[in-house]
C-alpha positions in Angstrom: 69.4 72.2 80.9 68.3 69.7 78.3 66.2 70.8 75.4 63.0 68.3 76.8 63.0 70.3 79.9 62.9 73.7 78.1 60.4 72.3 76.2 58.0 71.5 79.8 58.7 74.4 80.9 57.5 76.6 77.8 54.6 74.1 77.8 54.0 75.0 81.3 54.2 78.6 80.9 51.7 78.6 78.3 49.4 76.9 80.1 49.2 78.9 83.2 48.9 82.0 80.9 46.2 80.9 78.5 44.9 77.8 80.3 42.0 79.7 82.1 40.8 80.5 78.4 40.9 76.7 77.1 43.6 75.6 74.7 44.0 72.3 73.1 46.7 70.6 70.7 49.6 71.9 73.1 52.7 70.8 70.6 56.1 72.0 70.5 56.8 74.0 66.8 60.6 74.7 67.0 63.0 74.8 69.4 66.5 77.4 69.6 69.2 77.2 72.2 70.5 81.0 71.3 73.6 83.0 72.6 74.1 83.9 76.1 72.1 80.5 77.5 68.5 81.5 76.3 66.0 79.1 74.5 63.8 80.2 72.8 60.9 77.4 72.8 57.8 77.8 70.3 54.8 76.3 71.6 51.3 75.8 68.9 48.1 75.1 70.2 44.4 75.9 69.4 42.1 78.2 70.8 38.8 77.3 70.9 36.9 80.0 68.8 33.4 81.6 69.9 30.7 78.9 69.8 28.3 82.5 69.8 28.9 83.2 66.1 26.6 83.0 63.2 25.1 80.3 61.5 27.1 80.1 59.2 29.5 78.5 61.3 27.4 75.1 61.5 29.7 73.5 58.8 32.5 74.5 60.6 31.7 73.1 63.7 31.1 70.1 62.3 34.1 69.4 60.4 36.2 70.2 63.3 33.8 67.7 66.1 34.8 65.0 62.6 38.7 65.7 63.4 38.6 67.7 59.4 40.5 70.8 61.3 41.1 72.2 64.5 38.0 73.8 66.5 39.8 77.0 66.7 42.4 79.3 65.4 45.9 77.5 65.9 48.2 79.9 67.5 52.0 80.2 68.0 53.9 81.9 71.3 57.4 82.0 71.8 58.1 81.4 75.4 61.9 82.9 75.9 63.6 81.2 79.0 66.6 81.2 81.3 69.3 78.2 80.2 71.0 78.2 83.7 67.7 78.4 86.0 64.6 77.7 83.6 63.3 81.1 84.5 60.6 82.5 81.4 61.8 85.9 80.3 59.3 86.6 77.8 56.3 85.3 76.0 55.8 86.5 72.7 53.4 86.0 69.8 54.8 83.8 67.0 53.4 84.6 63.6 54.0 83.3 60.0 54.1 78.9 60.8 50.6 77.9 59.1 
């Protein structure tokens, strides 16, 4: 498989899991054809935060509506997937890229 198809897939996986909870920015981080024909395919992409929070979120929410940052937390998982038959093995919290 080419790396652009491990690269859909992954992007597909993580939007089945955490679609249903609204994600945004959907990007590729990094990208590792390992040993033994797994990828290993790091997917970013922002979760909306709690719009229930304090007030003290105003300026928050209004820098990110301007584009200043990302409406959200941005997150990182690494989706682990077959080489031979694009199966997902694993997804796996990514930490340490901001």
């Amino acid at each position: 498989m080419q790396a652009s198809e491990a690269v859909e897939i992954a992007k597909r996986a993580v939007t089945d899991l955490f679609g249903a909870d609204g994600l945004s920015g959907l990007r590729l981080e990094e990208i590792d054809r390992g040993d033994h024909g797994v990828w290993s395919v790091t997917i970013g992409f922002v979760r909306p935060m709690a719009l229930a929070g304090s007030v003290g979120r105003t300026k928050e929410l209004i820098d990110a509506f301007r584009g200043d940052e990302p409406l959200g937390p941005r997150v990182y998982r690494v989706v682990r997937l077959r080489d031979d038959n694009g199966e997902v093995l694993s997804v796996k919290i990514r930490e340490g890229l901001d």
